[in-house]
C-alpha positions in Angstrom: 3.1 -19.0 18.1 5.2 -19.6 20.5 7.8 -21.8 18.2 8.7 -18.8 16.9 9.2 -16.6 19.8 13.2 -17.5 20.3 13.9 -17.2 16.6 11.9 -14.4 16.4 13.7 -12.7 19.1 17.5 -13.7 18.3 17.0 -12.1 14.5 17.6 -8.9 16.0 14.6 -7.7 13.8 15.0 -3.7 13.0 11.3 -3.0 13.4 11.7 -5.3 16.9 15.2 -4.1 18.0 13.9 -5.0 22.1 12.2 -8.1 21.7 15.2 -9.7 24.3 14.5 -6.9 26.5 12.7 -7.1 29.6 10.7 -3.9 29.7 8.0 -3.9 27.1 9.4 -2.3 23.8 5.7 -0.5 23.1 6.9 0.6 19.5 7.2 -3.1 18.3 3.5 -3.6 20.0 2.2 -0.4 18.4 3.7 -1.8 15.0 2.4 -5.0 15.5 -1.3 -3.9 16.7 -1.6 -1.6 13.7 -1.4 -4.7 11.6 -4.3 -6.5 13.4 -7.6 -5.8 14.0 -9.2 -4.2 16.6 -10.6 -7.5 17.9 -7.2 -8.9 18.2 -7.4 -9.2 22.3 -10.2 -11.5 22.3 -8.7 -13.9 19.6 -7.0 -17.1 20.4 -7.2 -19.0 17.0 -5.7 -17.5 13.8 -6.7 -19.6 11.1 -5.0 -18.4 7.2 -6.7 -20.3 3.6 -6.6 -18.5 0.4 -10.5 -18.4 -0.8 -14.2 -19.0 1.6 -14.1 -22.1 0.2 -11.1 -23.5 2.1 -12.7 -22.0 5.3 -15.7 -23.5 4.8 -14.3 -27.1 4.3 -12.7 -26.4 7.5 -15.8 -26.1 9.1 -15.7 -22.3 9.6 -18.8 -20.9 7.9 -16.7 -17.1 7.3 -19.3 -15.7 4.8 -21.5 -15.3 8.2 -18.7 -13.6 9.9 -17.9 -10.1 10.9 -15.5 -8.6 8.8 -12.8 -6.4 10.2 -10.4 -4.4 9.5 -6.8 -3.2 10.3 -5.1 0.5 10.4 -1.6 -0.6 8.9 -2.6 -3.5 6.6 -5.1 -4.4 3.7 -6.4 -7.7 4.2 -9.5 -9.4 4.2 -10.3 -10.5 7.8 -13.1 -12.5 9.2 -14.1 -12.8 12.8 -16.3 -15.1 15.0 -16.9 -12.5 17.3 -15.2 -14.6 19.9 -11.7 -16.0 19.7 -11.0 -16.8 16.0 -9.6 -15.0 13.0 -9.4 -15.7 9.4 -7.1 -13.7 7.4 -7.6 -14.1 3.5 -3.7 -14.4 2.4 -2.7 -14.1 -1.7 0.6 -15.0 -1.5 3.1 -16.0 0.2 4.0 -12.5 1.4 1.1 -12.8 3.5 2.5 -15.2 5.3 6.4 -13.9 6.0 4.4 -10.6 7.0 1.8 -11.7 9.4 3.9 -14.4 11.3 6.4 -11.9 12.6 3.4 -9.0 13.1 1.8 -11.7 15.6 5.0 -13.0 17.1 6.1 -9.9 18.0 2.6 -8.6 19.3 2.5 -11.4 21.4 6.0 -11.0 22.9 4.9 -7.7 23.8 1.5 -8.4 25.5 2.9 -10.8 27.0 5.8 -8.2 28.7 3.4 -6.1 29.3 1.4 -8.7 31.5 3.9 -8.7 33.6 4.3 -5.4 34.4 1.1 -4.6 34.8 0.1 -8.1 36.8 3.5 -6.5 39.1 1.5 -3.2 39.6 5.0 -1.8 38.2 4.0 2.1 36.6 4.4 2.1 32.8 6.7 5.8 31.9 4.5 8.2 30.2 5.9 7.4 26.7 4.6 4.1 27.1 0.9 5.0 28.3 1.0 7.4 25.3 1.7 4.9 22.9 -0.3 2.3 24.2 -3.2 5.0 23.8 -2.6 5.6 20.1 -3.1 2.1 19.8 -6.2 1.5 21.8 -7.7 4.9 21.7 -10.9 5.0 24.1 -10.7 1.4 24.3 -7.0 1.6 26.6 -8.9 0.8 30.3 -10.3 -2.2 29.4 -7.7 -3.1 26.8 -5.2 -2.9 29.4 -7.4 -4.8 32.0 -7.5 -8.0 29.9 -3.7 -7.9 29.3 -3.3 -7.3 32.9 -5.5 -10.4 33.3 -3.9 -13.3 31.4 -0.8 -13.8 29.2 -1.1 -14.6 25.3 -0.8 -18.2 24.0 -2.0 -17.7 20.3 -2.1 -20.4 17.7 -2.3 -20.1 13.8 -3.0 -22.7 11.4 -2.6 -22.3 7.2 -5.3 -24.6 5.7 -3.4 -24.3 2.4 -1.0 -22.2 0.6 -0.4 -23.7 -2.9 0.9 -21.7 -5.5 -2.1 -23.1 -7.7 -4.4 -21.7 -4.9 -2.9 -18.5 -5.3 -3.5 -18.1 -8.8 -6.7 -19.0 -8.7 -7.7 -16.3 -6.7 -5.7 -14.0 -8.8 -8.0 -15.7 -11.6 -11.4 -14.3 -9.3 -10.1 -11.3 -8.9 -9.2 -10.5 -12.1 -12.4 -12.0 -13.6 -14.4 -9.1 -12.0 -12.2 -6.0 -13.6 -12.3 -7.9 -16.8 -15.9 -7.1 -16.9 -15.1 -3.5 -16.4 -12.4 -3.7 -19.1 -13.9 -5.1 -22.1 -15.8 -2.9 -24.4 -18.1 -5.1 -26.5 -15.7 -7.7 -28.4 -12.8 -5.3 -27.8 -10.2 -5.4 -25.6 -8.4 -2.2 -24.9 -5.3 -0.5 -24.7 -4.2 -0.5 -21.2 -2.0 1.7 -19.2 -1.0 0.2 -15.8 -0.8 1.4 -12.2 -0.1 -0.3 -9.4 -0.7 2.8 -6.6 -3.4 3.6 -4.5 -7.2 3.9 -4.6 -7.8 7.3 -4.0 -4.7 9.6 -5.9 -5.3 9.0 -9.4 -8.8 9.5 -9.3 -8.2 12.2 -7.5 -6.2 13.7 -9.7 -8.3 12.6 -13.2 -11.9 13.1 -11.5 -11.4 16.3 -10.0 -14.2 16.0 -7.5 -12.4 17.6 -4.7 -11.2 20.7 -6.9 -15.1 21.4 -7.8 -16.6 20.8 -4.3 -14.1 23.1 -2.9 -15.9 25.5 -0.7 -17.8 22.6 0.9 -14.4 21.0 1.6 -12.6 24.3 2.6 -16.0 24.8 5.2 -16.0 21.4 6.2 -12.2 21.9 7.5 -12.9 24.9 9.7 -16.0 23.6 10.9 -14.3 20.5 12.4 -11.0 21.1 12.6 -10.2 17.1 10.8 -6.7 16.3 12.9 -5.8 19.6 13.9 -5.5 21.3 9.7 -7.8 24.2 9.9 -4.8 26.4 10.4 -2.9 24.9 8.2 -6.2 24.9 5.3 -6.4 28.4 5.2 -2.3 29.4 5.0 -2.8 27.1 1.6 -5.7 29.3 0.8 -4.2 32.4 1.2 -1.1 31.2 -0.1 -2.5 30.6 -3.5 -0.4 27.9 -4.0 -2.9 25.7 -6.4 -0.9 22.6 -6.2 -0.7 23.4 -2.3 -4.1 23.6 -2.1 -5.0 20.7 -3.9 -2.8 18.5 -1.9 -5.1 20.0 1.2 -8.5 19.3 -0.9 -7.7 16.0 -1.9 -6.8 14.9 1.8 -9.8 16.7 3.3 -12.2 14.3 0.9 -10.9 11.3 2.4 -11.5 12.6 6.0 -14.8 13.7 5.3 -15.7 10.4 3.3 -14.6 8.8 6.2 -17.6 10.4 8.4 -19.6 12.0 6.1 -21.5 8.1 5.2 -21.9 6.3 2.1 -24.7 8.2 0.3 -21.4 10.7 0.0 -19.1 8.1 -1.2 -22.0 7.0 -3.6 -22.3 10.8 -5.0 -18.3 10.6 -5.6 -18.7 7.8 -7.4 -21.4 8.8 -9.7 -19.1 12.1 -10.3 -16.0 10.3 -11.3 -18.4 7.8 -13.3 -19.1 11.4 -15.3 -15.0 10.8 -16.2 -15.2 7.6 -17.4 -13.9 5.7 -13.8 -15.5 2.8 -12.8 -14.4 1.9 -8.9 -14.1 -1.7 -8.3 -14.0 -2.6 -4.8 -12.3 -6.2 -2.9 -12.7 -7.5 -6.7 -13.2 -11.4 -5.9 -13.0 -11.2 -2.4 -9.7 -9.7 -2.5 -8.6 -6.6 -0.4 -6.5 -5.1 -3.7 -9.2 -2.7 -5.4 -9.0 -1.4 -9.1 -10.5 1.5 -11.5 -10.8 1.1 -14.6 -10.4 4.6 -16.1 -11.2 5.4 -19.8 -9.0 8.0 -21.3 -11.8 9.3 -23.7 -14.3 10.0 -21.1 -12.2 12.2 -18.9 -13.0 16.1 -18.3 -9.9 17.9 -19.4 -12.0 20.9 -17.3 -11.6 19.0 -13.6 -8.4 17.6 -14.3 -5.5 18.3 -11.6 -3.4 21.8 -12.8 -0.1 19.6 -13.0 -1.9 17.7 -15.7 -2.9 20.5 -17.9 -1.0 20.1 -21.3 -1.7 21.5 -25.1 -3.9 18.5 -26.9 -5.6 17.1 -24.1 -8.6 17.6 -26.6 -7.5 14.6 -28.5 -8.0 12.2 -25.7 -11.8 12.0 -27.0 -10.2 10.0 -29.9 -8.1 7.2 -27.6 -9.2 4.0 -27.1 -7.2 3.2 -24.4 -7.4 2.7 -20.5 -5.9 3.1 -17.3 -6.1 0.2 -14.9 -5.1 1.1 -11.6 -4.6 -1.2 -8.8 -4.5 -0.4 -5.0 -0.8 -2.2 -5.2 -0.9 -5.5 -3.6 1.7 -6.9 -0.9 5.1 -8.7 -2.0 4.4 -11.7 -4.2 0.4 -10.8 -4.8 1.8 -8.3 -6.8 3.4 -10.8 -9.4 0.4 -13.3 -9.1 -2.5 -10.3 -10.4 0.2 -8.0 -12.7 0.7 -11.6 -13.9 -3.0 -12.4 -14.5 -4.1 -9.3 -15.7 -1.0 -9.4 -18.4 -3.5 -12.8 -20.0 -6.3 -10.7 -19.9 -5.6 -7.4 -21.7 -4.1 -6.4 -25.5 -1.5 -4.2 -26.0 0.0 -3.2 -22.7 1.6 0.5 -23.7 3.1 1.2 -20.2 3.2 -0.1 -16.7 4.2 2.4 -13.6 4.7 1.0 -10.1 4.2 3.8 -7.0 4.5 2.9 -3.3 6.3 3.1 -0.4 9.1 2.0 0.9 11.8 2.6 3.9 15.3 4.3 3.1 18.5 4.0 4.6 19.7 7.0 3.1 16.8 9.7 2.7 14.4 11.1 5.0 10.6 10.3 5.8 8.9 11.8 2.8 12.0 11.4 0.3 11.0 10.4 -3.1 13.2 7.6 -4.8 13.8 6.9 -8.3 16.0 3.4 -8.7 17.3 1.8 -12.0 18.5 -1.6 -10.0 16.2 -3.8 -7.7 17.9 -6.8 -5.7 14.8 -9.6 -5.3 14.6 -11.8 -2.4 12.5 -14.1 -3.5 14.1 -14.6 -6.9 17.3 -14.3 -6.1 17.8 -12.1 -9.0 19.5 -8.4 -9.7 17.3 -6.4 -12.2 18.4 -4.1 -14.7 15.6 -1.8 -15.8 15.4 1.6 -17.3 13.2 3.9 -15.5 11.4 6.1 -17.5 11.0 8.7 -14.6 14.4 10.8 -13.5 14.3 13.5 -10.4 13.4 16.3 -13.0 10.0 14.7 -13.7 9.1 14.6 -10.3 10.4 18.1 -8.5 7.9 20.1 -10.3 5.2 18.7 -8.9 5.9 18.5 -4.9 6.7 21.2 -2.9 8.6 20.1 0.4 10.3 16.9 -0.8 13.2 16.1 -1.6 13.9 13.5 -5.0 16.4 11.1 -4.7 17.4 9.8 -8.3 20.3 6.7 -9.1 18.8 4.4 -6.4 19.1 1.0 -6.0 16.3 -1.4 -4.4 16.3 -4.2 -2.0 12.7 -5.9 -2.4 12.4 -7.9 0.6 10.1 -10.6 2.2 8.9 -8.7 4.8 9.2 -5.7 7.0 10.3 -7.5 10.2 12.8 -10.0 8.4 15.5 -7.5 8.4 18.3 -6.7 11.0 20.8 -3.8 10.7 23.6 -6.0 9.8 21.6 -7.6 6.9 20.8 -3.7 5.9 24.6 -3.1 6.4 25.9 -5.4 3.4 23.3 -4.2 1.0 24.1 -0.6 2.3 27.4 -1.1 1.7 26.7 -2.1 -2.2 24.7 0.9 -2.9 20.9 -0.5 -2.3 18.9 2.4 -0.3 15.4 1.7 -1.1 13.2 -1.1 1.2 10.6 -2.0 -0.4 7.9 -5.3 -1.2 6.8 -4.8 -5.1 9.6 -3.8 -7.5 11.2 -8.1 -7.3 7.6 -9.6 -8.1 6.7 -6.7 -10.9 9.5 -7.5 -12.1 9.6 -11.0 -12.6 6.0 -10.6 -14.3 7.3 -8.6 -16.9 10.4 -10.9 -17.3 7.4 -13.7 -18.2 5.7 -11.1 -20.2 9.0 -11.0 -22.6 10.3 -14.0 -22.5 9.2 -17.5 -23.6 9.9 -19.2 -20.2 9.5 -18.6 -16.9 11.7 -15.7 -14.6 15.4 -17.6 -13.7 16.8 -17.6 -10.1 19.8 -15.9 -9.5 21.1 -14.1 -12.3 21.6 -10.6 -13.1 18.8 -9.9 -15.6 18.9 -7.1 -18.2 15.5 -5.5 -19.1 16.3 -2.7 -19.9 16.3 -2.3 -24.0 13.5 -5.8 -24.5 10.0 -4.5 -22.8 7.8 -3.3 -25.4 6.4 -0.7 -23.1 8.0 1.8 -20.7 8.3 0.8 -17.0 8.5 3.4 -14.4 8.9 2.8 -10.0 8.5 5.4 -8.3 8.7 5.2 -3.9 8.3 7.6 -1.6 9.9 7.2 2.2 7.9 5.8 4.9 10.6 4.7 7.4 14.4 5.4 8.1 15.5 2.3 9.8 18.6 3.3 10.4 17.4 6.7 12.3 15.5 6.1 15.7 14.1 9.8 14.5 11.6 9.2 12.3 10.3 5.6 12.1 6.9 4.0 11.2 6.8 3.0 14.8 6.1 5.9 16.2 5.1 8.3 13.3 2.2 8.0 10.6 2.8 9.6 7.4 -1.0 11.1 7.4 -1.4 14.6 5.8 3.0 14.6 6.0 3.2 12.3 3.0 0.8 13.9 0.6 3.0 16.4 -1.1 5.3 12.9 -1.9 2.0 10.9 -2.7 0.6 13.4 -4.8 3.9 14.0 -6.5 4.2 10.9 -7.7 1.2 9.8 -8.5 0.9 13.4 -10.5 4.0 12.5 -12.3 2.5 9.3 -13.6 -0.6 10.6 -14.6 1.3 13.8 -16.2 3.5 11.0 -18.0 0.1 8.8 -19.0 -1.5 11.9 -21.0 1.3 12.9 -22.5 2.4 9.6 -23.9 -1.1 9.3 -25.2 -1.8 12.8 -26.6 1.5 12.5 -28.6 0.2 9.0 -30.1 -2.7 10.3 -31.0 -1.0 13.5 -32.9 -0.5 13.6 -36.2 
């Protein structure tokens, strides 16, 4: 790793604006440390392949392994429990993100060792944010950087494209199973999101456990909301409340253990959503979620519309991905695009940074600028500002946006911001390029071109909405994912998007099926 040290340092990286400083820049390492596992200090070897089978060629027998997980990140990690790593990757997004993540974190450490081989004092902001990132572990932690510098080394066993869609083959294989009724294969609706806010919002778990959620918060106090719980309670604010309800459920599944998870589960199932977790090994995870099955009774109150009777009548689905990173997404929109019939919609949701909002900002673009294509995109969204204030309460909604997907979120310096600034893009983001280019395939007899402003906005036979909501201001030293996690801050802009879709979903389907 250290080849890429210099280069690494001279990009004059946004996210890594120190990294030619002497004194430790302890954001970057926070960052950096988020994105690895909590083993990272005792690892030497990283070693990236694309399925077990690569690994196990290689003489690393990872199906043995511990597997291991990361705060900032989805990806499937294996560890020795000594000094090696193995990080599944999908795509080639993998790989421009987890290069810089590791260079920087060992530029840091490796600052770090020397002020604390020197005896030198670290300020109090430091020891504060070295503690976010160790937690109890920070004495010892600190000991074994204090101990030795960091010489990591990474090795990619293979990173085909033909690799790449062979996974997306495995993973889609196992939500195919899900999918298919009989001989029949449904009308799908498709989500690329998260894994918990549509279900939320469709199962309505939370909303009918209620009082044991609402105890459970001033019992415990989960991060400091009790307060905060009962002003939504007394506020009776419903979509307030909800938001507070649905965030509580994933505290408490978090420590509550898996016969709770499994009683979720067997409620949603109730709804017609089937949860499909890591399908082929593959940290993206999927529900398949059948509109005639669903409860109008426990659905979300920003869903409830005249008609939604009729749903018992559709034969269609929603499949709804936890969205992948960069390029994965274009590989399994891609597959999955084989695998189903009619496609009658397809709605993208994530986040991204802005140069022109605040944290928590929602943003609706019509234009997306692809790095890896090279190509400008004309779409038609078919969400504007006035379908998503109704349902948030504290955000603001940015419409007329214009997206920069980019290669990774340490590639980018503020003069490379600058000139897209400077043409209008505002929205950061991984996703929109690849989904993109995947529909461009989906219309088109040939493969997506390089280069060119491309016009899809009047040839998709389905509508196409993106929808992002603000995670970073890298132009502001305010607010920045460095120092600040979105947690229970970016549910109103979670919730309001993902309530949006879902709102748009029903209604699209209770006017097909009206006479």
């Amino acid at each position: 790793m250290r080849a890429f040290e210099e280069p690494h340092a001279f990009s004059e990286s946004s996210l890594h604006s120190g990294a030619r400083d002497v004194a430790p820049d302890v954001a970057a390492f926070a960052y950096s440390a988020a994105r690895l596992p909590d083993c990272m200090p005792q690892v030497k070897w990283l070693v990236l392949g694309q399925s077990r089978e690569q690994f196990e060629a290689a003489g690393l027998n990872v199906r043995d392994w511990a597997r291991v997980r990361t705060r900032g990140r989805r990806r499937l990690m294996r560890w020795n429990g000594s000094d090696t790593l193995c990080c599944f990757i999908t795509s080639t997004s993998d790989i421009d993100d987890l290069v810089p993540i590791v260079t920087a974190y060992q530029i840091e450490w490796n600052k770090l060792h020397r002020v604390l081989s020197q005896d030198e004092a670290l300020t109090t902001d430091c020891h504060d944010t070295l503690h976010e990132v160790f937690g109890d572990r920070m004495g010892s932690e600190l000991e074994r950087i204090k101990k030795a510098p960091l010489d990591l080394s990474m090795k990619l066993l293979s990173g085909s494209f033909v690799e790449y869609q062979r996974a997306a083959q495995k993973w889609w294989g196992e939500i195919e199973r899900a999918y298919v009724s009989g001989e029949h294969r449904r009308p799908v609706y498709f989500v690329s999101s998260n894994t918990h806010s549509m279900v939320n919002l469709l199962g309505g778990y939370a909303l009918a456990h209620k009082d044991r959620l609402l105890d459970f918060a001033r019992t415990e106090n989960p991060e400091g909301l009790a307060e905060e719980v009962a002003q939504a309670v007394a506020s009776g604010n419903q979509m307030l409340l909800a938001n507070h309800l649905y965030y509580l459920l994933r505290i408490y599944l978090k420590t509550a253990g898996k016969q709770h998870m499994a009683e979720v589960q067997a409620w949603d199932a109730q709804s017609g959503i089937t949860n499909i977790e890591a399908p082929g090994h593959i940290d993206v995870g999927a529900q398949v979620i059948e509109l005639n099955k669903l409860d109008p009774s426990r659905l979300d109150p920003r869903l409830q519309m005249p008609g939604l009777d009729r749903l018992a009548q559709s034969d269609a689905v929603i499949i709804n991905i936890d969205y992948p990173l960069g390029m994965a997404a274009y590989h399994h929109f891609s597959r999955m695009a084989q695998g189903v019939d009619v496609i009658r919609g397809v709605y993208v949701m994530g986040k991204a940074a802005t140069l022109n909002g605040r944290v928590g900002d929602v943003m609706i673009s019509g234009v997306a600028y692809d790095e890896h294509s090279s190509n400008t995109y004309l779409f038609r969204n078919c969400f504007t500002a006035g379908d998503v204030q109704p349902h948030v309460i504290g955000t603001d909604v940015l419409d007329g946006q214009k997206a920069l997907t980019v290669r990774g979120s340490f590639l980018q310096n503020r003069k490379y911001m600058s000139v897209f600034y400077q043409e209008g893009y505002s929205v950061l983001e991984m996703e929109a390029g690849p989904y993109l280019s995947a529909i461009y395939e989906m219309v088109y007899p040939k493969r997506h071109p390089k280069d060119e402003i491309v016009h899809l906005s009047t040839v998709t036979p389905f509508e196409f909405g993106l929808l992002h909501y603000a995670s970073d201001t890298p132009y502001s030293r305010r607010q920045s994912l460095l120092s600040k996690s979105l947690s229970f801050f970016g549910v109103d802009s979670t919730y309001g998007c993902a309530s949006t879709i879902a709102r748009r979903i029903l209604l699209n389907e209770v006017a097909r099926l009206t006479p």
